[in-house]
C-alpha positions, 0 to 999 in steps of 0.5 A: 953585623946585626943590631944585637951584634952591635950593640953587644960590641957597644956593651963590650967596648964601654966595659973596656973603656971603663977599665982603661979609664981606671988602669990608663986613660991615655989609652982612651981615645984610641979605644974610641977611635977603634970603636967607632971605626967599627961601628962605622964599618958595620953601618957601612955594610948594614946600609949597602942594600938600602943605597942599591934599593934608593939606586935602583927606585931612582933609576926606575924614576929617570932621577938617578942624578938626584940620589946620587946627590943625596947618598953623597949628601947623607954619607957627608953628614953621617961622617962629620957628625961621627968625626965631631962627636969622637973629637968631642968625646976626646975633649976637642970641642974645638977641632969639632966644631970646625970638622962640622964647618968643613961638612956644611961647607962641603954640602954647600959645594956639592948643592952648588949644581943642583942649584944652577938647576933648580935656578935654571929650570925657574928661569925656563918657567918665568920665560914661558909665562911671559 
């Protein structure tokens, strides 16, 4: 699915949401939750050759670990910040704010490793220069 695409869809789903607002509003956050469903799937399949090109440079570099701790890093954030902003719209700020809690969370616990490294290879150099 291209942008134009995209953004047609938007245009298309804001029209349908402006009628549902005035013909019955429960229906709205359905609506939002089907649109963003759509959207996330077409970003999805839009950035599959982005993830193999980051793969294939990182591979090539000998860091591979590293890209995979920043596409799980880069896919955690987009989906809290998609899930927070369709709570928000829904009016559940609330449920938002601990939905981008439990993202921050969950990227602390995914750097925990990558921390151990980063701590251990500074160890490695503090002992060489000693």
């Amino acid at each position: 699915m291209s942008t134009v695409q995209i953004c047609l869809f938007a245009v298309a789903g804001v029209t349908l949401a402006v009628l549902v607002r005035q013909w019955k509003n429960e229906f709205l956050p359905l609506l939002r939750l089907a649109l963003a469903i759509v959207f996330a799937a077409a970003v999805i399949g839009m950035s599959a050759p982005l993830v193999a090109y980051i793969r294939t440079l990182t591979e090539n570099a000998g860091v591979s670990g590293y890209a995979e701790f920043l596409l799980k890093a880069l896919g955690i954030t987009v989906l809290t910040q998609c899930c927070a902003e369709l709570c928000r719209e829904s009016g559940e700020s609330g449920v938002a704010n601990g939905v981008e809690l439990a993202g921050k969370v969950e990227l602390l616990l995914l750097a925990l490793p990558l921390i151990s490294e980063i701590l251990s290879t500074a160890r490695e150099l503090l002992s060489l220069a000693s």
